[in-house]
C-alpha positions in Angstrom: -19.1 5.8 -19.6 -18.0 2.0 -19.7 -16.6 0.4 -16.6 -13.7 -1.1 -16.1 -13.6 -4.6 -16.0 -11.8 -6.4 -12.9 -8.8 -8.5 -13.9 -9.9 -12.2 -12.5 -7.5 -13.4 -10.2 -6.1 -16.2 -12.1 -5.0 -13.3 -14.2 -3.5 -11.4 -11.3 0.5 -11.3 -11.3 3.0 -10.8 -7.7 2.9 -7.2 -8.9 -0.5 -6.7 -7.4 -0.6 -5.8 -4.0 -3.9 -8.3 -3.1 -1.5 -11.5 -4.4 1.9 -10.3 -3.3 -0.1 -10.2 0.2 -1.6 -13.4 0.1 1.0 -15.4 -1.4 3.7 -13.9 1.5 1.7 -15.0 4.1 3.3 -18.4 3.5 6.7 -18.3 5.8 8.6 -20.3 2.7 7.4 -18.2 0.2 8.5 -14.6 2.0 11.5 -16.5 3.1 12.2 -17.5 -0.4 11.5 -14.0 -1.9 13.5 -12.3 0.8 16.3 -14.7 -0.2 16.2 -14.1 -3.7 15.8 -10.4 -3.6 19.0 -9.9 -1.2 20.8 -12.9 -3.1 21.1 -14.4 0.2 20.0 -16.8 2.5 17.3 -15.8 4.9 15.9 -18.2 7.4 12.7 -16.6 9.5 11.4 -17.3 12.7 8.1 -17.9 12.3 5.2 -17.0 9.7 5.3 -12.9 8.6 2.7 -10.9 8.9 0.8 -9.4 6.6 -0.6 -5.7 6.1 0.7 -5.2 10.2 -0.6 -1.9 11.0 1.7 0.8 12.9 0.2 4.1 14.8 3.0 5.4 17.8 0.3 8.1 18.6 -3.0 9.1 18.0 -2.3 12.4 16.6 0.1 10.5 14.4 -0.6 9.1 10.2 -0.7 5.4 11.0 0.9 3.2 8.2 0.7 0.1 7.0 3.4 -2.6 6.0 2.7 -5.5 3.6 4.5 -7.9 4.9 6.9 -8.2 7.8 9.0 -11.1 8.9 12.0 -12.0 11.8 15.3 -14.0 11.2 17.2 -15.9 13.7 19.4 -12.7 14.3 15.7 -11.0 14.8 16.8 -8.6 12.0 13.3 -7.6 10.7 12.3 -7.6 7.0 9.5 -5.5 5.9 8.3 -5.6 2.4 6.1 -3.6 -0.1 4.8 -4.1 -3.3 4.5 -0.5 -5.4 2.9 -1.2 -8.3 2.3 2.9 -9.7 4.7 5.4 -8.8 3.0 8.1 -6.2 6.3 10.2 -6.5 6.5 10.1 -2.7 8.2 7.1 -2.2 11.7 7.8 -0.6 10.1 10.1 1.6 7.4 7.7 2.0 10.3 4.9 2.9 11.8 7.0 5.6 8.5 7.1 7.5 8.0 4.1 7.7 11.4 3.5 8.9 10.8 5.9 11.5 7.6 4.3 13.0 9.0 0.7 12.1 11.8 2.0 15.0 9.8 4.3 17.3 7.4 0.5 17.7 10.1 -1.7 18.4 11.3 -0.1 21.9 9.2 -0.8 25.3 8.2 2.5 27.0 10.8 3.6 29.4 13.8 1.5 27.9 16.5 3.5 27.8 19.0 1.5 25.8 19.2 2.2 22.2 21.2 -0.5 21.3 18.3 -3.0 21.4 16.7 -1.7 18.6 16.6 -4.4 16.1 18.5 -4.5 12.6 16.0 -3.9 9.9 15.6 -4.0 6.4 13.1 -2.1 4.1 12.6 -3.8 0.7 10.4 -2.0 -1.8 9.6 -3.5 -5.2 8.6 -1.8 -8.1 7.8 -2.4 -11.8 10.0 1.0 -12.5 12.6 2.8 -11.4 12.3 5.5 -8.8 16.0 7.0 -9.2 16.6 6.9 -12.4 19.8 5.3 -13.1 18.9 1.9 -14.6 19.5 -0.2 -12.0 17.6 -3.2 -10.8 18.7 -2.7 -6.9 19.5 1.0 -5.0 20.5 -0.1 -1.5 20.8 2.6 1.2 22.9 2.4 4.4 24.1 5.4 6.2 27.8 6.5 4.8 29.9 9.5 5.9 30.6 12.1 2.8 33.8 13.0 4.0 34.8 9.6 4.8 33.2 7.3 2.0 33.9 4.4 3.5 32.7 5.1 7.1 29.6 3.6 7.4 26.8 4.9 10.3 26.7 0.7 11.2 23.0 1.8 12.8 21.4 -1.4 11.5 19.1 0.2 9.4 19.1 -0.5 5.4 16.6 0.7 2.9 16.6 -1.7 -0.9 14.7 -0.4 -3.7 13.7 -2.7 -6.6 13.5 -1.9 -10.0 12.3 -4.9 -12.0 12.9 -3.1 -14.8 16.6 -2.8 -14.4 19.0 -2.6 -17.5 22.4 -3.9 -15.2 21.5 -7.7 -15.7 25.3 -8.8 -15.5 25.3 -7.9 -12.0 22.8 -10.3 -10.8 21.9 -13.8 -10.4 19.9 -15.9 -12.8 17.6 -16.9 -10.2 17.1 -12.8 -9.5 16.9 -12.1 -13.2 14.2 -14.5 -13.2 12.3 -13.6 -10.1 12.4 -9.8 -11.7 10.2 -11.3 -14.6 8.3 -13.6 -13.0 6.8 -10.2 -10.3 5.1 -8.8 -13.5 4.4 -12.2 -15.3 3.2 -14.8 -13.2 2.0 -17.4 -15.3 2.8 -21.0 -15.3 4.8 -20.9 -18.4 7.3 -17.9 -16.6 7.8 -20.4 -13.7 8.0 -23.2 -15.9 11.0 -21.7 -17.8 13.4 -21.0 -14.2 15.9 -23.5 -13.1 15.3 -21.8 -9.7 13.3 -23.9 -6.9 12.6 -20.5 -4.7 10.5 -19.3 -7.4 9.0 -22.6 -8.1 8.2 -22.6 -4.4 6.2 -18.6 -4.7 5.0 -19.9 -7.9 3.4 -23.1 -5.7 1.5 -20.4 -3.1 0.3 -18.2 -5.7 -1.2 -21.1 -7.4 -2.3 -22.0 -4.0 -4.3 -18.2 -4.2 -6.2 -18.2 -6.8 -7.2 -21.9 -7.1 -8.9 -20.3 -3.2 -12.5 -20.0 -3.2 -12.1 -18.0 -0.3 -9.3 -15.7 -1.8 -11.4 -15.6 -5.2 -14.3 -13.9 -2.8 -12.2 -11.7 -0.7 -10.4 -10.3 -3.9 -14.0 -9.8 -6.1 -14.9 -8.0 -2.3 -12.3 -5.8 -2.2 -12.8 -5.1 -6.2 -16.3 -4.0 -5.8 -15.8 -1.8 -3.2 -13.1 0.2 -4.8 -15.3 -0.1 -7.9 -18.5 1.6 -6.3 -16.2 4.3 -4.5 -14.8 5.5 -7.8 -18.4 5.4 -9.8 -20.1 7.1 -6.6 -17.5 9.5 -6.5 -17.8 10.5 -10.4 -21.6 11.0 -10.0 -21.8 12.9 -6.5 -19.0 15.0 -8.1 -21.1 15.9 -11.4 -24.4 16.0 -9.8 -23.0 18.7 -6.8 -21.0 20.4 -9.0 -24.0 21.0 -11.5 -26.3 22.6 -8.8 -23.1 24.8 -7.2 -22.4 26.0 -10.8 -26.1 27.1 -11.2 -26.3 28.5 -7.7 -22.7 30.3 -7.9 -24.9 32.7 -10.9 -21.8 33.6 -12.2 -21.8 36.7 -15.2 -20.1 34.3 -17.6 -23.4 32.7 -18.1 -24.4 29.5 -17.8 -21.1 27.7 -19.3 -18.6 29.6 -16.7 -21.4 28.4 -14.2 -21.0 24.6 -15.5 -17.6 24.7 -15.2 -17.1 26.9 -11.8 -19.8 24.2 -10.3 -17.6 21.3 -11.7 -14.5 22.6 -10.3 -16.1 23.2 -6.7 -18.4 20.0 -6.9 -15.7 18.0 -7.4 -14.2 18.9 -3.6 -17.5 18.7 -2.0 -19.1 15.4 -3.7 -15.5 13.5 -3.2 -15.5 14.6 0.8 -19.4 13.5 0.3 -18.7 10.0 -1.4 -15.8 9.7 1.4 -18.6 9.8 4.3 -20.3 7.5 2.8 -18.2 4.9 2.0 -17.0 5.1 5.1 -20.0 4.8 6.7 -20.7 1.9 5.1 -17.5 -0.1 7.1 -18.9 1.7 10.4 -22.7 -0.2 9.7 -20.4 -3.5 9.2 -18.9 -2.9 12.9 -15.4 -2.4 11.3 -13.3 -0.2 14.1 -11.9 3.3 12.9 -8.0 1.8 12.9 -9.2 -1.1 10.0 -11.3 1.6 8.4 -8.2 4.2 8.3 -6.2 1.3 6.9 -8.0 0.5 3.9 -9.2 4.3 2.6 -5.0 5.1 2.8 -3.8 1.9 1.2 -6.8 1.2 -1.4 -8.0 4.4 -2.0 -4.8 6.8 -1.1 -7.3 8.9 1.1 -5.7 10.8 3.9 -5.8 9.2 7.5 -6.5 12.5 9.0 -9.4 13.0 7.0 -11.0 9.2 7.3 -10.4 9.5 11.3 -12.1 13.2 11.5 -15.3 11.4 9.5 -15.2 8.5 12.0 -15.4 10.5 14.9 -18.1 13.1 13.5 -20.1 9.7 12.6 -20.3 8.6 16.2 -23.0 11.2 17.1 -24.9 9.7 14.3 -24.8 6.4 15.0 -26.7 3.4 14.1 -28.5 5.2 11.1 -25.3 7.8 10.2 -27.2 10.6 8.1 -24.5 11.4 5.9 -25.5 15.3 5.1 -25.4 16.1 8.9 -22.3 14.4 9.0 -20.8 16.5 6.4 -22.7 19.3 7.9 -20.7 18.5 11.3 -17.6 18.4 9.3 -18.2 21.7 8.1 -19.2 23.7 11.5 -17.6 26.8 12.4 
């Protein structure tokens, strides 16, 4: 089977979730997208932060937000860049929401009102609702009193870069909504707009990095080897449970049974290992959770349950009494 070749990161464009990242970690450049996005001005604090983990509990899915920043008002903007559709994304939105909130209060506060005003903004290079638009903006409303609003200081944006109603919007949008899937010099080149020029500046900034250009060809290789490990742990276990299931079928219903049941166990197997891997590197469980549900879409519960059965393993972490752990009645 040929590999798939990585995509250099000069060839990268905003749309990718590695330079969106890096390029918003400049305070101009998220202020400037922000800005552009909302069609207004938006002046932050400070610097944002970038891929800011949230967990309220434990026992609770943590998440992870690209990019957050603060205004003057301290009205919080928190940002994500979608690039496939997962088909769980409103849902997904309101989560976040919900553990953006639940973090912002100190324990024992009892005053609700000091929550801050937030707003979620997720881009996308298609459109989740259907209708065509390049911006869906959510605030509570009152269906028997349409223009009642909830005034909770909670809004949720989707972008659609996509979007068919151009006469609605701004040049300078217009542009930016190209420019997220076509980041080249000659896109920027062609805008009037000096916010984009600005983004265009730090993503320039990006990959001309030695540094970045490592981290990225890192974080390639390792999502690389966890796909090709996966495929041939899959094949290999499913061939042997296949000729061990001795099914009457024969030796083709056997091939097939053994894929179809190889392909749980040797994904749960390449899991361990991978993330055993991070553990030999000293990486704590929360950075370890983070990139298996962002990179790899694993499930949190899943990658914390192998963390913790990896413990009594620990320094050499035999992964088949791992999974063996895993697997104890």
């Amino acid at each position: 089977m040929a590999k798939k070749t990585v995509t250099e990161l000069k060839d990268l464009n905003l749309v990718d979730k590695f330079l969106f990242d890096e390029t918003m970690e400049s305070r101009e450049a998220y202020e400037a997208a922000v800005s552009i996005l909302l069609e207004n001005e938006v002046e932050l604090l400070e610097s944002p932060q970038t891929e800011k983990e949230l967990r309220v509990s434990p026992q609770l899915r943590q998440v992870r937000l690209d990019v957050v920043g603060m205004d003057r008002d301290k009205k919080l903007y928190y940002t994500e860049m979608q690039g496939k559709n997962t088909g769980n994304l409103r849902k997904r939105s309101r989560y976040y929401q919900a553990q953006l909130d639940v973090s912002l209060l100190e324990p024992g506060n009892r005053d609700f009102n000091l929550l801050n005003d937030s707003c979620f903004i997720l881009i996308a290079p298609f459109d989740i609702f259907g209708r065509g638009l390049c911006r869906y903006t959510f605030e509570g409303t009152c269906r028997e009193c349409p223009d009642l609003k909830l005034g909770d200081g909670a809004v949720r944006i989707f972008i659609n870069t996509k979007g068919r109603n151009r006469e609605d919007f701004s040049e300078e949008f217009l542009d930016f909504m190209e420019y997220v899937t076509d980041s080249s010099d000659d896109r920027a080149g062609r805008t009037k707009s000096k916010k984009i020029r600005l983004i265009h500046k730090q993503v320039q900034a990006v990959k001309e990095s030695e540094k970045m250009g490592v981290k990225y060809m890192q974080r390639w290789e390792e999502l690389a080897e966890a796909r090709d490990e996966g495929r041939i742990e899959g094949h290999n276990v499913g061939l042997a449970e296949g000729h061990r299931a001795g099914l009457e079928e024969g030796h083709n219903a056997g091939l097939k049974e053994g894929h179809y049941i190889g392909f749980t166990e040797g994904e749960e197997k390449k899991l361990i290992r991978m993330v055993c891997k991070k553990l030999c590197k000293g990486k704590r469980m929360e950075e370890i959770v983070k990139e298996f549900t962002e990179e790899f879409e694993e499930d949190a519960e899943e990658v914390e349950r192998i963390c913790e059965a990896a413990k009594e393993f620990t320094p050499d972490y035999d992964h088949d009494r791992i999974y063996d752990r895993l697997h104890e009645k």
